[in-house]
C-alpha positions, 0 to 999 in steps of 0.5 A, a space after each residue: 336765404 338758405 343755410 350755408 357755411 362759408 369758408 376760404 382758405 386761400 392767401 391773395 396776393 394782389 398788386 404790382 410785383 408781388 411775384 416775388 412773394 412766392 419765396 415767403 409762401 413755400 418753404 426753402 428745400 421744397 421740390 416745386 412742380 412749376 407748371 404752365 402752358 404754352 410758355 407765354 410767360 417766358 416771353 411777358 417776364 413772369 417766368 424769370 420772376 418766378 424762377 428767381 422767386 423759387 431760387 431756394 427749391 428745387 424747380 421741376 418743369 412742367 408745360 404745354 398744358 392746354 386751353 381746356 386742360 386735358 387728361 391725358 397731358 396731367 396724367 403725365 404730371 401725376 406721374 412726375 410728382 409720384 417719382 419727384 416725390 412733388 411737395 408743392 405744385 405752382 400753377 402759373 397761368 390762367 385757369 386752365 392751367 390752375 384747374 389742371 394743377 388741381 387734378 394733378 395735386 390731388 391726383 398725385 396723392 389718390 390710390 386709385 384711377 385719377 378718372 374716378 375723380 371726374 366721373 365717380 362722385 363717392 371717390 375717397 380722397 384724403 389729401 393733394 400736393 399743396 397747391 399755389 398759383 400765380 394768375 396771369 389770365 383773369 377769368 375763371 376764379 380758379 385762383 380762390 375756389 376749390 373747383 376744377 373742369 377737365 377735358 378728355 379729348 380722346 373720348 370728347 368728356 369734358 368733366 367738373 370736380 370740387 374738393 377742398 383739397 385743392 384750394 389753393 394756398 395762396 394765389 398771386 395777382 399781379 395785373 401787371 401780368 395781364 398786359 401782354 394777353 391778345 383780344 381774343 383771351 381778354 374777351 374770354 376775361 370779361 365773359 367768363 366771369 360776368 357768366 359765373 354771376 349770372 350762373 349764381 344770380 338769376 335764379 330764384 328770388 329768395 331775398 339775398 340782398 348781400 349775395 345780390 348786391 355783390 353780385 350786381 357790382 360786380 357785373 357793373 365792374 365787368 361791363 364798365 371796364 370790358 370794352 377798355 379791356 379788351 381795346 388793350 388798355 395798359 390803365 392799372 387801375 381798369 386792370 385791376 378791377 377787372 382781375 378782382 372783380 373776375 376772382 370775385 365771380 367764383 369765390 364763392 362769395 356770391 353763391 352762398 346762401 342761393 340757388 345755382 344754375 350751372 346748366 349755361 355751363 353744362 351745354 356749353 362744355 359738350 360744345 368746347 368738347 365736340 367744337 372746340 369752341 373757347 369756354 367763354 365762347 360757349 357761354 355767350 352762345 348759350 346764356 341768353 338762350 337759357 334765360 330766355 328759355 327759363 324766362 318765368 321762372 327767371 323773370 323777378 331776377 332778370 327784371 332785377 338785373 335790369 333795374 340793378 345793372 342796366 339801369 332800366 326803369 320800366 315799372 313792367 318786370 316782363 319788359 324789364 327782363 325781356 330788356 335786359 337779355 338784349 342789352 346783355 347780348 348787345 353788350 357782348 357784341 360790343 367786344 366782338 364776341 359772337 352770341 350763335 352758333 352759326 356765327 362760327 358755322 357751326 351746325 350743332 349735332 344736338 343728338 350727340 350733344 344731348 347724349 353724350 351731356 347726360 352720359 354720367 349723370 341723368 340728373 335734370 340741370 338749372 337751379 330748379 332741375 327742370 332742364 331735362 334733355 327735351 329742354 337741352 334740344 330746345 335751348 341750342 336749337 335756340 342757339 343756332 
């Protein structure tokens, strides 16, 4: 196990009617920049509920942030809380409402071009608007880490940032809240996170049994309540075992103490960026493809998260990992969730994908760098 330090600063709060929380958590005579998407929470209840929540504020609106929230649409927020003089930031949605709540917090407060956040890992930041948010899509884990992917469709960059400074405060989880969302985003849901475990999970075998033994339970957790999920099951309890285990993914809870991957997400943010393919969409593309393609290197913990979480017993590791890649693409399929490229008829441009990937940072991706762009080729070729 490696060294680490562990900390998280951010207030859950989980269960039925906690929106009503939010009035204990920022303070009255607060101007509070209430943002979200496209305004499904107005048609589920949430919105009300909020607004009654920040009756004691003054409430600045802010929609229309995007799926893969983009530059140009939070610039504009940025702005608005410089001549609002912002002093919270409620982020109300799923998370890319709540990652592009992070860039506007801390780019509210930065002297000098937002985009530096995203592209210039020596930026100086010293504080963010506080930040709070209400989940209503569980998936990514925005609500309880300090993470954020931003897209600029106008030059088709699709970028990452960490600052603990945009922690939230607190976050709201009410799985209540997820009833109304369609199938296509409850399948997001459920990939989503089951892919930030593995990110952090079949890597390098260094004797992690905690990290490892969350990180198998909450796998377990996503693959038992996945298909009643995306069915559109109103059971309390399978919903709200699907919203914890998803904040759980990326908490960063799991990833202490471990080697990281990240490049499934790396190739897969050049495809939503070039496709517009949803996130998790990519991710069930290109996962399979990277374990395969790292299939060595990989083979102790793939043949591990056979045994732990498929349940196999084969005493051969190779048949054992090569298994459990196919029960996990079986598994995808069983929510209808597409695992190639050309099952959305696409013809990947792999030369643009490589190039424009590898445009900010040469640095060879997976937990071992040994993922150069030679290796980025292969693996969507792969993918097709």
């Amino acid at each position: 196990m490696h060294n680490f330090t562990y900390h998280n600063p951010v207030k859950i709060i989980f269960g039925k009617n906690t929106i009503v929380e939010i009035k204990n958590q920022i303070p009255a005579n607060s101007t509070v920049l209430l943002a979200y998407g496209g305004g499904s929470i107005k048609a589920n209840g949430v919105y009300q509920q909020v607004i009654k929540s920040l009756s004691e504020c003054k409430v600045i609106e802010f929609s229309g942030i995007e799926a893969n929230p983009d530059y140009d649409t939070l610039i504009k927020a940025i702005d608005i809380c410089k001549q609002e003089k912002v002093d919270y930031i409620l982020a109300v949605g799923g998370g890319s409402i709540i990652d592009g709540c992070k860039l506007i917090a801390i780019g509210a407060h930065y002297n000098g071009d937002p985009w530096e956040i995203l592209t210039k890992p020596n930026y100086k930041a010293t504080s963010a608007i506080k930040l709070g948010t209400v989940l209503t899509l569980p998936a990514t884990g925005s609500e309880m880490n300090c993470g954020s992917v931003i897209s600029r469709r106008t030059t088709g960059a699709k970028l990452a940032f960490m600052n603990d400074l945009v922690y939230p405060t607190f976050s709201v989880l009410d799985p209540e809240t997820t009833y109304s969302l369609p199938k296509r985003q409850l399948q997001n849901g459920i990939i989503d996170p089951f892919i930030h475990v593995t990110e952090q999970y079949l890597t390098t075998d260094i004797n992690t049994d905690i990290q490892d033994g969350f990180a198998e339970t909450v796998l377990r957790t996503l693959i038992k309540v996945g298909k009643d999920i995306v069915n559109g099951t109103q059971n309390y309890d399978t919903r709200a075992n699907w919203m914890w285990a998803a904040t759980n993914a990326l908490n960063n809870i799991i990833g202490i103490g471990v080697d990281h991957d990240w490049a499934t997400h790396m190739i897969g943010h050049e495809l939503t960026a070039k496709y517009n393919l949803d996130h998790a969409q990519t991710l069930a593309i290109i996962a399979p493809q990277v374990w395969r393609y790292q299939f060595k290197a990989k083979m102790a913990k793939l043949a591990k998260f056979g045994r732990n979480v498929w349940g196999l017993e084969n005493q051969d590791s190779e048949i054992v990992a090569t298994q459990a890649i196919i029960l996990t693409e079986e598994f995808f399929h069983s929510l209808d969730v597409k695992t190639k490229l050309s099952d959305y008829e696409i013809n990947p441009d792999i030369e643009a994908l490589t190039s424009n990937l590898f445009k900010y940072s040469q640095t060879a991706l997976g937990e071992n760098q040994a993922i150069d762009k030679d290796a980025v080729t292969k693996i969507i070729e792969m993918a097709k």
